[in-house]
C-alpha positions in Angstrom: 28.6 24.5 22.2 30.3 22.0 24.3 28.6 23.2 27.5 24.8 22.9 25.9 25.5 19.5 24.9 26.0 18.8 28.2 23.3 20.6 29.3 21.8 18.3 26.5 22.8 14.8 27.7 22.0 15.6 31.3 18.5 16.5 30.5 18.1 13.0 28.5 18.9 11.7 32.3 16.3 13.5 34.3 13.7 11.9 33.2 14.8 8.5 32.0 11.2 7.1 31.2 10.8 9.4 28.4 14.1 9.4 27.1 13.8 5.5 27.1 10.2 5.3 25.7 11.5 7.6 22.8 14.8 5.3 22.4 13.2 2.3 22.1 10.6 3.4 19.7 13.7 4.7 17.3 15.1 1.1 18.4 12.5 -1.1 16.9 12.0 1.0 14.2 15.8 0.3 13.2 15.3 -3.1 13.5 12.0 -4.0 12.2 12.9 -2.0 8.9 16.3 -3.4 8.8 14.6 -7.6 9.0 12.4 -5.8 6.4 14.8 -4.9 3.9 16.9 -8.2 4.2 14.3 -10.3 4.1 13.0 -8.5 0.6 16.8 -8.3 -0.6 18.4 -11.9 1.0 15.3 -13.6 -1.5 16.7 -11.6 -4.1 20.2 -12.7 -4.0 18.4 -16.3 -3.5 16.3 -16.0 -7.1 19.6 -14.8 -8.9 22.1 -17.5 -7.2 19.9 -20.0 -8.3 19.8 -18.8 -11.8 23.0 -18.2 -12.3 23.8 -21.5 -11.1 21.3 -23.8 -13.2 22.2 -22.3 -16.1 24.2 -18.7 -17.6 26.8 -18.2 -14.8 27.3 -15.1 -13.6 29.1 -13.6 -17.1 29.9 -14.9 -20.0 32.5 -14.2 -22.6 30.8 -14.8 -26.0 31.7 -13.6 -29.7 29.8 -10.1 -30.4 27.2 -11.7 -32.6 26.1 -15.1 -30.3 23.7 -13.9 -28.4 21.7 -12.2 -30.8 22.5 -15.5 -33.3 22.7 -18.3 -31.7 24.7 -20.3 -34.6 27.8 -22.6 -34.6 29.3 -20.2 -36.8 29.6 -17.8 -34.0 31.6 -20.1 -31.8 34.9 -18.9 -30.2 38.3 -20.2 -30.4 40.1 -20.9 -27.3 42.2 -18.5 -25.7 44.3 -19.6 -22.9 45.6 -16.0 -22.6 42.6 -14.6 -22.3 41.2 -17.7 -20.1 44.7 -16.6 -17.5 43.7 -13.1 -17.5 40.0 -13.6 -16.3 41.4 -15.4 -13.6 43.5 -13.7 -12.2 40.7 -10.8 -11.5 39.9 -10.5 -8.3 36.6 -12.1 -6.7 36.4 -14.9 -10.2 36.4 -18.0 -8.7 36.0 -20.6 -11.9 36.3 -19.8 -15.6 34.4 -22.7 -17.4 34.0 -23.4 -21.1 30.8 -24.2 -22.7 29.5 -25.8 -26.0 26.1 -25.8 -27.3 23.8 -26.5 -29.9 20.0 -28.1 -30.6 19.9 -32.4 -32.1 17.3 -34.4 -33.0 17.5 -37.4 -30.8 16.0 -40.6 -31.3 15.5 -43.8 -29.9 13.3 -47.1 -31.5 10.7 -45.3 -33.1 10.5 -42.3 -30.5 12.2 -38.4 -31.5 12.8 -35.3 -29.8 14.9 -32.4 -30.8 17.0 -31.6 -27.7 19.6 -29.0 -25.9 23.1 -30.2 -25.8 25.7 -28.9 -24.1 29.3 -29.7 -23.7 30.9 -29.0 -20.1 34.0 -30.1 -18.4 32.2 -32.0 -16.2 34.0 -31.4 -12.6 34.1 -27.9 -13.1 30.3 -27.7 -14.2 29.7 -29.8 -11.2 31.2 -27.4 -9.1 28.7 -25.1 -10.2 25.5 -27.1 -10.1 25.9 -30.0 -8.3 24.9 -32.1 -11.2 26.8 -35.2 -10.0 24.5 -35.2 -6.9 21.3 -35.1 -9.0 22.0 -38.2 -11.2 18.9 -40.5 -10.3 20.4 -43.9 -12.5 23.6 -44.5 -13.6 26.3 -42.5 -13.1 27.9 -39.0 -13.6 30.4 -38.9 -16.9 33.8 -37.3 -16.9 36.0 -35.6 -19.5 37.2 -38.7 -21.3 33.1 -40.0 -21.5 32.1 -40.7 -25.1 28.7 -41.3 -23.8 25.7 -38.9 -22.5 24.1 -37.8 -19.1 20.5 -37.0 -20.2 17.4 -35.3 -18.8 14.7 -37.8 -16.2 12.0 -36.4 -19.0 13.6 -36.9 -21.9 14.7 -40.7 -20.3 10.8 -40.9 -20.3 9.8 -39.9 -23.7 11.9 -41.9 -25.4 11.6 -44.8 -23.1 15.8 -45.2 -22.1 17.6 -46.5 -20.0 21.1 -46.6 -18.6 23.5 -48.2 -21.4 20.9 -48.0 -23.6 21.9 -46.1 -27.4 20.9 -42.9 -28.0 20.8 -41.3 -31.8 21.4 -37.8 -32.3 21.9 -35.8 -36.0 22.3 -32.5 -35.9 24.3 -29.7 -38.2 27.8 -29.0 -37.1 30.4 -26.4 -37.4 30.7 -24.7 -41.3 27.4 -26.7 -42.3 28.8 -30.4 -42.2 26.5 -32.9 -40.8 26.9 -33.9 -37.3 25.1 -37.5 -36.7 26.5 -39.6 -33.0 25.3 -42.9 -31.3 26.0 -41.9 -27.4 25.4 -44.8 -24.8 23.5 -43.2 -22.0 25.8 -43.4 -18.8 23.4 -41.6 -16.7 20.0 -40.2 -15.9 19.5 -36.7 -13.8 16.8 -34.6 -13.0 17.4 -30.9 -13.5 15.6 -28.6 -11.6 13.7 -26.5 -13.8 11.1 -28.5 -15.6 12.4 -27.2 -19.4 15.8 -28.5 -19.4 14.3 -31.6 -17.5 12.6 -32.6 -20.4 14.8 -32.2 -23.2 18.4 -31.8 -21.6 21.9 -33.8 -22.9 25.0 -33.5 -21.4 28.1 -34.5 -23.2 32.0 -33.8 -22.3 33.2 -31.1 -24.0 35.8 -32.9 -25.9 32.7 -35.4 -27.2 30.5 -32.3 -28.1 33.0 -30.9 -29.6 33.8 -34.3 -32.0 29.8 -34.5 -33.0 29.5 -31.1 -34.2 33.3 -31.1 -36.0 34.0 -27.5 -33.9 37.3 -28.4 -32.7 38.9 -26.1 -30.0 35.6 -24.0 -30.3 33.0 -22.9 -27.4 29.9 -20.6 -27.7 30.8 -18.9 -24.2 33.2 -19.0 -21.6 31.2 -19.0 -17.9 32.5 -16.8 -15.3 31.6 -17.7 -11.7 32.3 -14.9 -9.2 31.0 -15.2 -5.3 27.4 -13.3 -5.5 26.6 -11.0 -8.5 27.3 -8.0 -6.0 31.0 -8.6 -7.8 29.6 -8.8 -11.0 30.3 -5.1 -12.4 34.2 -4.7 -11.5 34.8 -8.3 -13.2 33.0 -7.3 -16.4 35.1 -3.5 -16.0 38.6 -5.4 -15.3 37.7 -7.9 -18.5 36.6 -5.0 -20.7 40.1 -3.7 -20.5 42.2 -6.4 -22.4 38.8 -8.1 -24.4 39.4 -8.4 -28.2 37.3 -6.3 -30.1 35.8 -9.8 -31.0 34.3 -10.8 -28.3 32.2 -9.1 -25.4 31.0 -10.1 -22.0 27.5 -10.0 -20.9 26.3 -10.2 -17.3 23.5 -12.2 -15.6 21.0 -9.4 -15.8 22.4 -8.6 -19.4 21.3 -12.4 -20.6 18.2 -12.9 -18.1 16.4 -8.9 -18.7 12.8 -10.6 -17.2 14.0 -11.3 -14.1 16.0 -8.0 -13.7 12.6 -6.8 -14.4 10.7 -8.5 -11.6 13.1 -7.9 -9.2 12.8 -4.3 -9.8 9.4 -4.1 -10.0 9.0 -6.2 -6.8 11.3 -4.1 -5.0 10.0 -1.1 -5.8 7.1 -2.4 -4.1 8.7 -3.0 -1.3 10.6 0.3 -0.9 7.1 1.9 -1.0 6.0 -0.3 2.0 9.3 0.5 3.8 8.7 4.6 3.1 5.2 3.7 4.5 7.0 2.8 7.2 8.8 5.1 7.7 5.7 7.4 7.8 4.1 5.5 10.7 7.7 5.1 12.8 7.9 9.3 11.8 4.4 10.0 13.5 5.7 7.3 16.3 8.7 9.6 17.3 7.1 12.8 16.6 4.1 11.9 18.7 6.6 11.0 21.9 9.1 14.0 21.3 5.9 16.6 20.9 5.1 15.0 24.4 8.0 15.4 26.0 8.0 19.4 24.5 5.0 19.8 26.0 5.7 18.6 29.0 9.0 20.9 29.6 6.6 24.1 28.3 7.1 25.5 32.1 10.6 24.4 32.1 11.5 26.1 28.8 9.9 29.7 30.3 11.6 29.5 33.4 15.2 29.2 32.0 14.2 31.6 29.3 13.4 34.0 32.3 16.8 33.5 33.9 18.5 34.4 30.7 18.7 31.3 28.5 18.0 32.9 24.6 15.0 30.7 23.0 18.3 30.3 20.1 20.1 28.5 22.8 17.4 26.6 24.1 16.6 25.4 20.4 20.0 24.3 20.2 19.3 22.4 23.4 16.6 21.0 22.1 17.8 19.8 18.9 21.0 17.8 20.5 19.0 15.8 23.2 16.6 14.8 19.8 19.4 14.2 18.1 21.6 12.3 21.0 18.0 10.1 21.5 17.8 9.5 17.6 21.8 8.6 17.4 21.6 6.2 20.5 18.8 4.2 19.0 20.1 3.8 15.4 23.4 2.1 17.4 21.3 0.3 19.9 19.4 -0.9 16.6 22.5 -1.8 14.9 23.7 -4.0 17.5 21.0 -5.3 18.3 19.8 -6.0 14.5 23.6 -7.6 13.9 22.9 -10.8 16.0 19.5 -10.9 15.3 20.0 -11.5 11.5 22.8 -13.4 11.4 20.6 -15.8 13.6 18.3 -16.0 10.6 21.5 -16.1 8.0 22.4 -19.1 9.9 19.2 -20.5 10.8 17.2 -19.2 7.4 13.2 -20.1 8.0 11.4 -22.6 6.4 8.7 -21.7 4.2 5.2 -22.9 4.2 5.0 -26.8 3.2 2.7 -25.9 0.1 5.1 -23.0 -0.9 8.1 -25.5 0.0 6.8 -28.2 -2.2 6.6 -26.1 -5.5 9.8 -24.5 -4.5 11.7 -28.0 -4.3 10.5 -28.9 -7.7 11.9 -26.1 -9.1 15.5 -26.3 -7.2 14.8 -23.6 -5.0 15.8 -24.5 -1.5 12.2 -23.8 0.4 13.8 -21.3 3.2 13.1 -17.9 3.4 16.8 -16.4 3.3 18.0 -13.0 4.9 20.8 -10.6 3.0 23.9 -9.8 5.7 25.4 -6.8 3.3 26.2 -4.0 6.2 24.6 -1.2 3.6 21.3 -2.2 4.1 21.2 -1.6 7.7 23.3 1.1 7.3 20.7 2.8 5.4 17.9 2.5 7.8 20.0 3.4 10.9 20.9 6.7 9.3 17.7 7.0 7.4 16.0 7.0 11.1 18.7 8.9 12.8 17.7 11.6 9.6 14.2 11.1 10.4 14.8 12.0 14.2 16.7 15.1 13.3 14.5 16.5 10.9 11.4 15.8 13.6 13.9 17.8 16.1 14.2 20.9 13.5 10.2 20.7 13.7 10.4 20.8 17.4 12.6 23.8 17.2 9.9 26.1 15.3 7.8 25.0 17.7 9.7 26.3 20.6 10.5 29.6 18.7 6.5 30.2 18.4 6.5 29.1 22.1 5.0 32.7 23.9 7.3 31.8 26.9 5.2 34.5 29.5 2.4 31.9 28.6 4.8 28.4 29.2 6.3 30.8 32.7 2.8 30.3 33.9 2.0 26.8 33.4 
């Protein structure tokens, strides 16, 4: 075995234009479906990062009947147990409570009903950036008694910074919940809903309007990227009260989990399409090179080579070609998209604008996780080998008294 791979690796040598033409070709094909693949999955981690951070977090601990009941009466009580063992898991970076509720607010002669939600505002910031999207006024902190409210909402009702606003709602057990709240600020959020009827209050001020004391309707769970998302919720699921539950991003936001499926099955078709042409590619230059060594093959059959060992001949300098252009691919795909990681590319200014106003940073962004190149590396290097077990029938059918004589 050892000495027909050598025999093997030699003949990749004696004619080096072939062996390179058929490299290369395995080469881009590496690369072009790896920039493929993180292209399609680095806007995917964009879209749910984005989410995430606007609005649900990456988990949330909730009581078992919130999310199907949205009600003050299935509120939480805080658990600074529970709150230590959630951070202490691995990959969480920030366990943030959360309180919130619907109002009617008013101002003059102007009403709205409105979203309210009470944060602790420098660990919410942390999250969103809210701070840097206040556009009058400024940004309130936990001690605030007053609100940071929506740019649209500002409009409608025709406020202004320091100006009173009116909200009555219903609070915790029933009781009525009614709150003047000078406005200490005025921010745009960046999806066009909450910009128009969004109000931000400390948690501790939320709390007081809407008499639930020491209560939240979630606790938000930031991790690093929602690849980390599934051992989190397993680690939490092992000491949760039977009175609570956790739900993941994809758990609260099912449409989006949708599209990105749907999308990417799309795209997995257009990468096994791909794959079809890059297959034909190699199988094309290989069944070249075959045909060019008929003569050869007869010859060293007529010294005494068996056709067995000549397939197996065969089949490592295929294989040697396929495995040295999946790692040239890798290492030349590695800098290559870390480039783009570093240096993401702009989209098109009318794409870019509509993106802006939702947010979205207009770039088009480019996934670094090591599986997805990986993937097509090996799925190529499979693709070579297979092709190579093709080229082997071929040279068992191969009448070698014909191939002696040209």
């Amino acid at each position: 075995m050892k000495t027909n791979l050598k025999i093997a690796w030699r003949n990749l040598w004696r004619n080096k234009r072939r062996t390179l033409i058929t490299t290369a070709s395995i080469v881009f094909s590496v690369l072009f479906a790896s920039f493929m693949r993180a292209i399609q999955e680095g806007s995917y981690d964009s879209m749910i990062d984005n989410m995430v951070k606007f609005y649900s977090g990456y988990l949330q601990v909730q009581d078992t009947a919130y999310w199907d009941e949205k009600t003050l009466e299935n509120t939480i009580a805080y658990d600074s147990t529970l709150v230590n063992e959630i951070e202490k898991i691995k990959d969480v970076r920030m366990v943030t409570p959360r309180l919130e509720s619907f109002a009617l607010s008013a101002y003059n002669e102007n009403s709205k009903p409105v979203f309210v939600m009470g944060i602790v505002p420098e660990k919410e910031d942390r999250i969103i950036k809210l701070s840097e999207k206040v556009e009058k006024g400024s940004f309130i902190t936990n001690d605030d008694k007053g609100a940071l409210i929506s740019q649209g909402l500002a409009k409608f009702l025709k406020l202004d910074v320091n100006d009173t606003l009116v909200m009555i709602s219903q609070g915790y057990h029933g009781v009525s919940a009614a709150g003047k709240f000078a406005v200490k600020g005025i921010f745009k959020h960046p999806n066009p809903e909450f910009n128009n009827n969004m109000v931000y209050l400390s948690l501790n001020t939320a709390q007081d309007f809407y008499s639930a004391y020491g209560r939240y309707t979630s606790e938000i769970i930031m991790v690093h990227d929602h690849y980390e998302v599934d051992h989190v919720k397993r680690a939490i699921l092992k000491f949760l009260p039977s009175d609570k539950r956790v739900m993941t991003w994809d758990e609260m936001n099912p449409e989006m989990l949708k599209m990105i499926q749907g999308d990417r099955a799309g795209g997995i078709i257009m990468l096994w399409i791909l794959y079809l042409v890059i297959g034909f590619g190699i199988f094309g230059t290989v069944m070249m090179m075959v045909n060019e060594r008929r003569r050869e093959f007869g010859v060293i059959n007529a010294v005494g080579m068996r056709k067995s060992r000549i397939n197996i001949m065969l089949f490592a300098e295929i294989v040697m070609m396929g495995m040295l252009g999946a790692i040239i691919g890798l290492l030349l795909t590695a800098p290559i998209i870390w480039w783009f990681y570093e240096n993401p590319l702009p989209m098109p200014p009318d794409m870019a604008g509509a993106m802006e106003a939702y947010g979205v940073e207009p770039y088009m962004f480019v996934s670094i996780r090591l599986m997805i190149y990986f993937n097509q590396a090996l799925t190529i290097f499979l693709l070579s080998s297979f092709i190579a077990a093709i080229m082997m029938i071929s040279v068992k059918r191969l009448n070698m008294v014909k191939a002696l004589r040209g």
